[in-house]
N, C-alpha and C positions, 0 to 999 in steps of 0.2 A: 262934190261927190254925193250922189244916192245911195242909199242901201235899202233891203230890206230884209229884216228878219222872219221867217219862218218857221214854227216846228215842224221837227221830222219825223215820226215815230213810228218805229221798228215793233210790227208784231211778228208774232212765231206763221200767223197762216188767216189769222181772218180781218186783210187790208180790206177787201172789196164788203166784208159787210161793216165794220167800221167807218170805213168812209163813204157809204149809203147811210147810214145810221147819223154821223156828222153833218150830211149835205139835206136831211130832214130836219135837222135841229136848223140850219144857220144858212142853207138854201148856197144859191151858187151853180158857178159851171164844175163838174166833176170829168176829170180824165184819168186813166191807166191804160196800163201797159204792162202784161206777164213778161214772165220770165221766156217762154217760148218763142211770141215776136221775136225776140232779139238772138233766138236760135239755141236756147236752150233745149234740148230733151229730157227724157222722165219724168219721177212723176214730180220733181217741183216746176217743169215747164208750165201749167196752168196758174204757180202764185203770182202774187202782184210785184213787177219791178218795182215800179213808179206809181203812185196815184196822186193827184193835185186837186186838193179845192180850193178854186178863188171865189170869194163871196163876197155879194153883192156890198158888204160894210167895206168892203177894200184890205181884207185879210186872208191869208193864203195858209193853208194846213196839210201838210205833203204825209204819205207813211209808204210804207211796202213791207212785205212781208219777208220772211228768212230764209235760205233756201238751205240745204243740209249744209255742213261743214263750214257755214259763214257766222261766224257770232254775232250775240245779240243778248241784250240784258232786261231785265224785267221792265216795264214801263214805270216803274216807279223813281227810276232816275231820269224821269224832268216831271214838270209839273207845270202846266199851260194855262196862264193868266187871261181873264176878260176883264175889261174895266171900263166904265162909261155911265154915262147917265142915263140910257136910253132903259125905259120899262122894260124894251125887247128880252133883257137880260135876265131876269126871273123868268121869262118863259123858256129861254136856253135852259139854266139853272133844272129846272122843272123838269125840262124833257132829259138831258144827262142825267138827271137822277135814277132814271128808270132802270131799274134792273141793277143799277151801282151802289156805291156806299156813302151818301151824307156824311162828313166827317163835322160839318162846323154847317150848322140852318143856315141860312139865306135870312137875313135879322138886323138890325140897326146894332152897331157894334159901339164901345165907346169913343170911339173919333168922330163918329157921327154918321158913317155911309151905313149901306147894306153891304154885308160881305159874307160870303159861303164857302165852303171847300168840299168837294165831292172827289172820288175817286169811281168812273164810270165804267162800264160790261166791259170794258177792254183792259181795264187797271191801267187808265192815263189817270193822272191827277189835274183836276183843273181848280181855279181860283175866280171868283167871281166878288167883283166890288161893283158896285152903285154907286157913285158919288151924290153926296146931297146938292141938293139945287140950295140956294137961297139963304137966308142966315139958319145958323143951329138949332133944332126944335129943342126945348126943353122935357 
């Protein structure tokens, strides 16, 4: 069997600039779909049912927005992991920060990687580690 795991993340109303915002940091194809396509009326027919970005690293990060009378919790119940060795990740790191909140620098931690935590313009929590290449610097 395959699987694959994907965040999903439920905003109150601003999918479409979130996930413009996301697919500048991490690049990719971007898709949505309102509430209206699918034959909603009023005014939450213009928010985002659906939106999907798959990116070019091979990860997929879905959200949409809330329409009245449907619940939805603050974005701070999940908190979305990067992990890799690729430089690429301090420039993510970099660009999420903008506008958000640094909670933990982007810094060689005591196990040895680079690791950060930020909480970005949208209040998602993200995580970011570096893994060290090679043996341990002192």
């Amino acid at each position: 069997m395959t699987a694959t795991l994907s965040p999903y993340i439920n905003l109150e109303d601003t999918t479409k600039e979130a996930m413009a915002f996301y697919q500048s940091i991490f690049g990719g194809d971007l898709t949505s779909s309102t509430f209206g396509e699918f034959g909603m009326e009023g005014p939450d027919a213009t928010k985002i049912m659906h939106s999907q970005l798959v990116t070019d690293q091979g990860f997929t990060i879905m959200c949409a927005d809330t329409p009245a009378g449907m619940e939805r919790s603050s974005g701070s119940g999940i908190t979305i992991s990067l992990s890799g060795t690729d430089s690429e990740l301090r420039d993510w790191f970099a660009a999420q920060s903008q506008d958000g909140t640094v909670t933990t620098k982007l810094e060689k931690q005591m196990w040895g990687d680079e690791f950060g935590q930020l909480t970005d313009k949208f209040g998602v929590g993200w995580l970011v580690n570096i893994s060290r290449t090679g043996p341990p610097q002192a």
